[in-house]
One Martini backbone bead per residue (centre of mass of N, CA, C, O) as a GRO file, in nm:
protein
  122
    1UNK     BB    1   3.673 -16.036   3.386
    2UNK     BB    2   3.959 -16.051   3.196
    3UNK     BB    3   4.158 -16.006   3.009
    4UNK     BB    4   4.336 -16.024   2.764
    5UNK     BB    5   4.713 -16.023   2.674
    6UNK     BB    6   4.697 -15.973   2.401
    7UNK     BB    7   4.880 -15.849   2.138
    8UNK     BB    8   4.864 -15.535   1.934
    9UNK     BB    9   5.072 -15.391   1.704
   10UNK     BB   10   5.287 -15.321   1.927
   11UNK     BB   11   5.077 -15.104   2.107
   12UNK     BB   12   4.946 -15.218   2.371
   13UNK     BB   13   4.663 -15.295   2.312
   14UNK     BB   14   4.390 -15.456   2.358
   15UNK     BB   15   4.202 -15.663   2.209
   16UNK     BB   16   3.914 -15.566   2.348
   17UNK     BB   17   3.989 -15.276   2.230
   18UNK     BB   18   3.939 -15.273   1.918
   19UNK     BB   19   3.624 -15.185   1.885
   20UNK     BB   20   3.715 -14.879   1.950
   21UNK     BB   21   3.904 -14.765   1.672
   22UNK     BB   22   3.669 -14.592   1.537
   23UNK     BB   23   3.685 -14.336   1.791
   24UNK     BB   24   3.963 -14.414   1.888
   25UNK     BB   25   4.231 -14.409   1.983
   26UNK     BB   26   4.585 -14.599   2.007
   27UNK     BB   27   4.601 -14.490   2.328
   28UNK     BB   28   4.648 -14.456   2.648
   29UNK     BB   29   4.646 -14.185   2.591
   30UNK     BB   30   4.426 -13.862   2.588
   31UNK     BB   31   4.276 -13.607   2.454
   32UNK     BB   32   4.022 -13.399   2.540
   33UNK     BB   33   3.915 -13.381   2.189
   34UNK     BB   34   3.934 -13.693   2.171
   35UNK     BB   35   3.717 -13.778   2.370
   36UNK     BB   36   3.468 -13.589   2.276
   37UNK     BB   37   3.471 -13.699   2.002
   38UNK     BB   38   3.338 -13.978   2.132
   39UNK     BB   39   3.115 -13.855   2.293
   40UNK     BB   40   2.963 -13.605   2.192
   41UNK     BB   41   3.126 -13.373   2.346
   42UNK     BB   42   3.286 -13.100   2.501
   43UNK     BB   43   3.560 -13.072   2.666
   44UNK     BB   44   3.408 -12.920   2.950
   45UNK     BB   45   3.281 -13.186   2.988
   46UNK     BB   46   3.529 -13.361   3.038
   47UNK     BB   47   3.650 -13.242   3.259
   48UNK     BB   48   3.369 -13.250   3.493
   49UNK     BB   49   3.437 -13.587   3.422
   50UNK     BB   50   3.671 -13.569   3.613
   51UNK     BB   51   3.609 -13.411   3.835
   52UNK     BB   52   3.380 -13.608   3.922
   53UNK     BB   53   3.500 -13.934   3.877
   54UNK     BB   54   3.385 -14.074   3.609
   55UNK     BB   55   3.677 -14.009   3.476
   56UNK     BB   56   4.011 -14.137   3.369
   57UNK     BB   57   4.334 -13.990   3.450
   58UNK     BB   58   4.531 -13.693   3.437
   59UNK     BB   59   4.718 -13.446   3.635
   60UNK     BB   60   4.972 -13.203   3.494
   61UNK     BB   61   5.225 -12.997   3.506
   62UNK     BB   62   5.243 -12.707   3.335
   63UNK     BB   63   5.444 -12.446   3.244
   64UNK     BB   64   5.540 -12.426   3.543
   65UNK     BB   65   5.260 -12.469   3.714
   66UNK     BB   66   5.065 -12.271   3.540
   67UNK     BB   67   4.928 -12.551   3.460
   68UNK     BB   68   4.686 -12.775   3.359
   69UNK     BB   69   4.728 -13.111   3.243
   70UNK     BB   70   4.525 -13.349   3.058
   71UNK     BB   71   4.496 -13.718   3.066
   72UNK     BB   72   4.274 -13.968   2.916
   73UNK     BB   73   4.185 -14.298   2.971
   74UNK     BB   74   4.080 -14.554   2.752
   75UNK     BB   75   3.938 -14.708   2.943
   76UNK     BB   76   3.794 -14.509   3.075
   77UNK     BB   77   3.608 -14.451   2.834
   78UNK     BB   78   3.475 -14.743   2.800
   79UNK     BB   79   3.357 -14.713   3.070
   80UNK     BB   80   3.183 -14.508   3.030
   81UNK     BB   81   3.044 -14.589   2.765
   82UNK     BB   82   2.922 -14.862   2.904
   83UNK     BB   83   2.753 -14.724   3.115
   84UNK     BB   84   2.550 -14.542   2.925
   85UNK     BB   85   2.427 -14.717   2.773
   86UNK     BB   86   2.111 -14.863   2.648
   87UNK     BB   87   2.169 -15.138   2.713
   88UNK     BB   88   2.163 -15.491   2.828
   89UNK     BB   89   2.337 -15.776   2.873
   90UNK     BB   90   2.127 -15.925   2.679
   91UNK     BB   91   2.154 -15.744   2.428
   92UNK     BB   92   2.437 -15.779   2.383
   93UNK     BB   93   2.414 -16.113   2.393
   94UNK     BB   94   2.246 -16.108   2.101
   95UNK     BB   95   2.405 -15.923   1.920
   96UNK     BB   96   2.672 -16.069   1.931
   97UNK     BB   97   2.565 -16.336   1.799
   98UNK     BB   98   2.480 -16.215   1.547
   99UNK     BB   99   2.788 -16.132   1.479
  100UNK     BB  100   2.871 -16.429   1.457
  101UNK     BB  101   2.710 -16.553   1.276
  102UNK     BB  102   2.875 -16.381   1.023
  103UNK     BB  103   3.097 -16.528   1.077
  104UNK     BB  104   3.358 -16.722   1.021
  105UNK     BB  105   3.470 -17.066   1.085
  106UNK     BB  106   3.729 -16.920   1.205
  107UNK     BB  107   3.654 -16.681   1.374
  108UNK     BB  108   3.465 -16.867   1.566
  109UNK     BB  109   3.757 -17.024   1.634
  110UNK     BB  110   3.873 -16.795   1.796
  111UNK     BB  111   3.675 -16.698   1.964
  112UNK     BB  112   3.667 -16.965   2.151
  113UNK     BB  113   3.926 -16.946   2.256
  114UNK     BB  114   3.901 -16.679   2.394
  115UNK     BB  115   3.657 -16.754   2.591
  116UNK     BB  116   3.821 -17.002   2.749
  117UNK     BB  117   4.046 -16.825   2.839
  118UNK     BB  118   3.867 -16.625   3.030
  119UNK     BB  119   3.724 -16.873   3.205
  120UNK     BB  120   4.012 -16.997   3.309
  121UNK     BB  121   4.092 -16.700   3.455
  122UNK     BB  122   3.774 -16.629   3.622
   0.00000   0.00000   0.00000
């Protein structure tokens, strides 16, 4: 399912990427001190899965190629915490329905929006 196109804060990330603002930057590329700080990992964990192909990134030609610098994409982090979670489709679904059960009848009705449009995308 794709996500939504709409833009928030004119900063560029999409919708479904805002509840990751507690942990992540709100910015399409990361540092790797700033990945490591999200997963609970050292910076050289974090290296390890981009060089497994694990973790989604850029590497490119730093100081007239005497080093790489790596920056790693806010996307491909919030994919690899999906991979890793600890819960099933099912839980993560019921989990939901609980938090959306707290919101206001107007939150209720915006995200019925939101969700019609993405099955319409679908």
């Amino acid at each position: 399912m794709a996500a939504p196109s709409a833009q928030i804060d004119g900063g560029g990330a999409r919708e479904w990427q805002e509840h990751f603002d507690f942990i992540l930057p709100r910015r399409e590329l990361l540092r790797g001190d700033e990945v490591a700080s999200a997963l609970g990992v050292d910076t050289r964990t974090v290296h390890r899965l981009f060089d497994d192909a694990q973790l989604l990134g850029h590497e490119l030609n730093a100081a007239a190629g005497e080093r790489q610098h790596r920056r790693y994409r806010r996307a491909g982090v919030i994919l690899l915490l999906s991979r890793r979670a600890n819960y099933t489709p099912a839980d993560l679904r019921h989990r939901l329905l609980e938090v959306i059960g707290t919101l206001s009848r107007a939150d209720k009705a915006l995200l019925h929006q939101s969700i019609a449009a993405l099955l319409r995308q679908g």
